[in-house]
N, C-alpha and C positions, 0 to 999 in steps of 0.2 A: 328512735325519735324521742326526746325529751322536751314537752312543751312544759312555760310556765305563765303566768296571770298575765305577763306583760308582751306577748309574743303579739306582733301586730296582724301578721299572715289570720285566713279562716284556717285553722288545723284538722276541721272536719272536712272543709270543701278541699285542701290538702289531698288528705286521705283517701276520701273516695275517688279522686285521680287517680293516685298512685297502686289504690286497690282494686279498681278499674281497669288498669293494666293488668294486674293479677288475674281478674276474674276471665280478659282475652285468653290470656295464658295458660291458665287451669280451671277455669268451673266460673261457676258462683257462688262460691264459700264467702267472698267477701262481704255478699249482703247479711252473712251473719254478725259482722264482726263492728260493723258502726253500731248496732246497739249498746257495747260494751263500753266505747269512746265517749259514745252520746252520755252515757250513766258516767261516765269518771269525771266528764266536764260539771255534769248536774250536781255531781256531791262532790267532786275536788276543788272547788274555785267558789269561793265566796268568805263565809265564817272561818277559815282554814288559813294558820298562821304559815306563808309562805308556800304558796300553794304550788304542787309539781306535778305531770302527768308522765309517765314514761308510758310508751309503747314501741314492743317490738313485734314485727313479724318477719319469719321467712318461710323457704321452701326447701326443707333439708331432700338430699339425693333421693331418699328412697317415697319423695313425693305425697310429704306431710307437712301441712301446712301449721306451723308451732306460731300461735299469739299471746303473748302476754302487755295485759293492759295494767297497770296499777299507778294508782293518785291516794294521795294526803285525803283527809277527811277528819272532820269533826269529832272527833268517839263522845265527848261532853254532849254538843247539842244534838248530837242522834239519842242519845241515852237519855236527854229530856223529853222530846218529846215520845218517846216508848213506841213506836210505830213500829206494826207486823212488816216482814222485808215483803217490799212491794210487788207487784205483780206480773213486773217487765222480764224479771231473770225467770220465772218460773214459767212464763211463754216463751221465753229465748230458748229454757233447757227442754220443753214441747217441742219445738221447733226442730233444734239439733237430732232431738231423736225420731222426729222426722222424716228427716231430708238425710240424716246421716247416721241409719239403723247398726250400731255395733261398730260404727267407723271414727268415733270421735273420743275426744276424752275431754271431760271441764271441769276447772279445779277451779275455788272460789274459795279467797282467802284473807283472812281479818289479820291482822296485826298490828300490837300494841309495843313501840318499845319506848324504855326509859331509862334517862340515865342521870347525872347528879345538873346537867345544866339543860338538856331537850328531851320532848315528849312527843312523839310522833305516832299518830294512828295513819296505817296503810290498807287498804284493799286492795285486792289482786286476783283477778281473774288469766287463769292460763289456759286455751282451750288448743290441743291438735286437731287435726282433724286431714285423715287421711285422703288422697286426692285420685287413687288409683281405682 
């Protein structure tokens, strides 16, 4: 799923349909995984030239749930105002380890590219998390 600024649907309220099913399905893993959407919408969409969210999830065979959330973001006005990274991801990663002792794995990812005509900063958070 790839939303962007102009998408008229709610993409959260989306979401937690579709991951609602999931959670029928296999657990309650899903209630992990809006927090990470909620944080892409919060820093992808606003000061952010052409703003774009990608999210995927599935449920590979051997019954690991693979997410990756990653949005556009500002690197300029985060780098203004200097702020310590705030205190949702470091209760999300309490959390996970948790509810999901040695079963999970979360990658959290900055990137900067650049090239002669565009300047792109991304975030990317990729979390599995086994379901067995």
């Amino acid at each position: 799923m790839t939303l962007s600024a102009g998408d008229s649907a709610n993409p959260i309220e989306q979401l937690r349909k579709e991951w609602g099913q999931l959670a029928c399905d296999r657990g309650s893993a899903h209630e992990q995984l809006l927090p990470f959407v909620e944080n892409a919408f919060k820093h992808g969409i606003g000061l952010v030239e052409s703003p774009l969210i990608q999210i995927e999830a599935l449920v590979s065979e051997k019954e690991i749930l693979m997410v990756t959330v990653k949005n556009k973001y500002n690197r300029l006005i985060q780098e203004e105002e200097k702020k310590p990274p705030g205190i949702g991801l470091v209760n999300l990663k309490k959390r996970l380890d948790l509810i999901y002792p040695g079963n999970h794995q979360l990658e959290i990812m900055r990137n900067y590219l650049s090239d002669d005509t565009t300047t792109e900063s991304w975030f990317t958070i990729s979390l599995n998390i086994s379901l067995q």
